[in-house]
C-alpha positions in Angstrom: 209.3 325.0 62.8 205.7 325.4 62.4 204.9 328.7 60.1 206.8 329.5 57.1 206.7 332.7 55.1 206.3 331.8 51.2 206.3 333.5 47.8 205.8 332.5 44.6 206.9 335.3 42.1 204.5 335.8 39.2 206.8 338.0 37.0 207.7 338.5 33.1 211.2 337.9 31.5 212.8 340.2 29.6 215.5 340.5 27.0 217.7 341.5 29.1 219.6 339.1 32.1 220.5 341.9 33.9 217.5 343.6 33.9 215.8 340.3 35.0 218.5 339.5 37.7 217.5 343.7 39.2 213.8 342.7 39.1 214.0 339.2 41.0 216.5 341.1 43.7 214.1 343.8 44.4 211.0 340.9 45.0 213.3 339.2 46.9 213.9 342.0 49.0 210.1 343.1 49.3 210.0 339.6 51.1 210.4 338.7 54.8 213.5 337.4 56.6 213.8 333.8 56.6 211.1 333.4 53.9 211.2 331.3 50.8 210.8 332.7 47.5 210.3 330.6 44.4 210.8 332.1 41.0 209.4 331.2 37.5 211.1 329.1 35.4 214.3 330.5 33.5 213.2 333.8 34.6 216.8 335.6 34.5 217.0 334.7 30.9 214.2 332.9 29.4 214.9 330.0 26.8 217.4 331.9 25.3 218.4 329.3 22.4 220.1 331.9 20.7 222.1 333.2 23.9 222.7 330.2 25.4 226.7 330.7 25.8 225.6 334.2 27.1 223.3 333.0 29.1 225.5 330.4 31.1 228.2 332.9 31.5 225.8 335.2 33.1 224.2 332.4 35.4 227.3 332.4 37.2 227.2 336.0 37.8 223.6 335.5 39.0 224.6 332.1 41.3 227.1 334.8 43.5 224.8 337.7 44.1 221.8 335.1 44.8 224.5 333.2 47.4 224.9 336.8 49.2 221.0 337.6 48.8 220.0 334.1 50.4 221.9 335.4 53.6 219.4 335.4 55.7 216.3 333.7 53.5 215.9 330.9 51.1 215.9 331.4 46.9 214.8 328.7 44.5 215.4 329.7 40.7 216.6 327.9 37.7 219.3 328.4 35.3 220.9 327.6 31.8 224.1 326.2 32.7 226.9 324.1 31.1 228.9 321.1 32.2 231.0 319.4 29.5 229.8 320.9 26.7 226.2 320.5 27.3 223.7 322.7 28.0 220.8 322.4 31.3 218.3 323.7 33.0 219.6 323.9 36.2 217.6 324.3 39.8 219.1 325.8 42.4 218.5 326.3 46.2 220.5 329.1 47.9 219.8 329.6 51.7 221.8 330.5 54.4 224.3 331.7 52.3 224.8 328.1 50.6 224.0 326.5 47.5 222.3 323.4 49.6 220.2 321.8 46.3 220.4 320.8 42.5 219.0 319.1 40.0 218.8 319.7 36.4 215.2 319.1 34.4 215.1 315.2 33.7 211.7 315.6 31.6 212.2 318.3 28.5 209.4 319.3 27.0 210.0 318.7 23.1 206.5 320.9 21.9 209.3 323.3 22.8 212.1 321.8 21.3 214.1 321.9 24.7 214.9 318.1 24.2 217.4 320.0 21.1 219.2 322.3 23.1 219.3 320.9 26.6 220.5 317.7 28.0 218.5 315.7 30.1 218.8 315.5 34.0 218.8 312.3 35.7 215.6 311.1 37.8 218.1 310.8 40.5 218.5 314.1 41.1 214.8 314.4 42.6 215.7 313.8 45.7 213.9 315.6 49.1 216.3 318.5 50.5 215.3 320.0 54.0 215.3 323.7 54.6 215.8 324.6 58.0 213.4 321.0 59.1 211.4 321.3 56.3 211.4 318.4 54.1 211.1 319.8 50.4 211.3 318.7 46.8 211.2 320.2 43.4 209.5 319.3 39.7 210.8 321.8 37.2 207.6 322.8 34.8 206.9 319.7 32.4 207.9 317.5 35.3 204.2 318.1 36.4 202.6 315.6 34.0 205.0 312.6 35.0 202.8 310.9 37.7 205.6 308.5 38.5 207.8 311.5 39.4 205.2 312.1 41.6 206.3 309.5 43.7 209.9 310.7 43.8 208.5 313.6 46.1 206.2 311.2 48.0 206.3 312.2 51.8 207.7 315.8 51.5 206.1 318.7 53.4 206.3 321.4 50.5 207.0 320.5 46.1 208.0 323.3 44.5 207.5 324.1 41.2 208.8 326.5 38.9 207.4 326.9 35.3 206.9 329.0 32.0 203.5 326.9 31.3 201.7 328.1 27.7 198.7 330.1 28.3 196.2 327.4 26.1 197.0 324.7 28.6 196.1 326.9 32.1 193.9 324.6 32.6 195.9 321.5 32.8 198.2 323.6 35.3 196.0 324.6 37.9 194.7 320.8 37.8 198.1 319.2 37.4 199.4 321.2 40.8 196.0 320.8 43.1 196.0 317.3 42.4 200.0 317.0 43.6 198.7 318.8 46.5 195.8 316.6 47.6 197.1 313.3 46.9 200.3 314.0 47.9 198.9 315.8 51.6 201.7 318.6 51.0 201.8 322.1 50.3 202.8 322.8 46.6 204.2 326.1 45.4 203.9 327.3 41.7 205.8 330.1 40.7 204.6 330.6 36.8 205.6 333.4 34.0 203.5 336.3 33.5 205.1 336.9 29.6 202.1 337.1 27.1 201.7 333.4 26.3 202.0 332.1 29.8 199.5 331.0 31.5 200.6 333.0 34.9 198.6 330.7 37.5 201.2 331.0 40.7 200.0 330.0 43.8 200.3 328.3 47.0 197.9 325.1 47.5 197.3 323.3 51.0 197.4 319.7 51.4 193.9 320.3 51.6 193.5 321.5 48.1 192.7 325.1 49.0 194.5 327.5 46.8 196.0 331.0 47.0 196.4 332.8 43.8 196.0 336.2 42.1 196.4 336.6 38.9 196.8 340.9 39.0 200.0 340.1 41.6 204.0 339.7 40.3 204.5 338.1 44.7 201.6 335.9 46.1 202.9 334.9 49.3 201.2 333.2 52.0 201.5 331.6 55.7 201.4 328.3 55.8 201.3 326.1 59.0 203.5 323.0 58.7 201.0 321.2 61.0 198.4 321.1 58.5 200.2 318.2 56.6 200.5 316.1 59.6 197.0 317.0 60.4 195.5 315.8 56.7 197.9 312.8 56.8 196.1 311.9 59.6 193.1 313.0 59.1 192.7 310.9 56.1 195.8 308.1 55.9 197.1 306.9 52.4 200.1 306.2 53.8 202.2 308.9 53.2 203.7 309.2 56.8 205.3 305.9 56.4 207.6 307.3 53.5 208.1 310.6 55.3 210.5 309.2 58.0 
């Protein structure tokens, strides 16, 4: 596979989870067969610390109608979800009808307090996961900033990243993700919050470095050529093909 249709959602939570579920499903279906869309983080419910039971019990109701929705595309959202009594931020990949990828956030960002009412996933869980024969990975928001997790997703073709990133630090986001694109040679995919303290900044960067964005959009979605990473990894070798294989 050489082209891949891409979208990274650029959308505001509400206080309500249905409300948010309706809103993702119509994106979703605004996009093309067999694309990929990436949401922002927690965007069905937000960091509901007050709702978190709620929240959960509705994350389930969200996983089936995703499954059915992912029939003939690819979805990648995250969810508050519990597992022995504890509470976590949950990605999920949906495609083909299938669940094929999860991992919980490993790094919580404590400005925030998450490191309170979420556990901690383990670094073990950022693992590649291919969809269709593209090798992918995924660093949930705060992740960003861990430059040994950067490693972790070391030889992938595409990082995604979801993330409710504060407006004051827009700055360090746009850097943070342009960087993981250029030294990584990959295409990385931000899919960021549009609520009033976010910092919105969703976009699709080449391995290059070049950027699509628009801040006025809730879908950015781009084209990308696969070939381009083998291209820059050639074009200027760190390496990287050696941990692609």
């Amino acid at each position: 596979m050489t082209f891949k249709e891409i979208s990274a959602l650029q959308i505001t939570t509400k206080q309500n989870f249905q409300t948010n579920l309706k809103k993702l499903k119509e994106a979703i279906s605004k996009n093309k067969k067999d694309s990929i869309t990436l949401t922002p983080e927690l965007m069905l419910s937000g960091f509901s610390y007050q709702k978190m039971e709620e929240a959960s019990e509705f994350s389930k109701i969200a996983t089936q109608e995703l499954l059915q929705m992912s029939a003939d595309r690819t979805i990648i959202t995250t969810m508050i979800e519990k597992k022995n009594h504890r509470f976590y931020n949950n990605l999920k990949v949906f495609s083909k009808g299938e669940l094929i990828h999860k991992q919980s956030k490993h790094h919580l960002f404590t400005l925030g307090d998450e490191h309170l009412h979420f556990e901690a996933g383990s670094v073990d869980e950022i693992i590649p996961f291919y969809i269709d024969s593209i090798k992918c990975a995924a660093l949930i928001c705060f992740e960003l900033r861990f430059v040994e997790l950067w490693q972790e997703v070391r030889g992938v073709d595409i990082v995604f990243v979801p993330v409710q990133w504060g407006k004051q630090r827009k700055h360090h986001l746009e850097t943070l993700s342009r960087a993981l694109a250029i030294i990584n040679q990959c295409f990385v995919v931000v899919s960021a919050s549009s609520n009033l303290q976010m910092a919105k900044s969703s976009s699709i960067i080449t391995p290059y470095g070049n950027v699509y964005s628009n801040e006025d959009s809730e879908n950015i979605t781009h084209k990308i050529d696969l070939k381009e990473v083998a291209k820059m990894r050639k074009y200027i070798d760190t390496g990287i093909n050696e941990c692609s294989k």
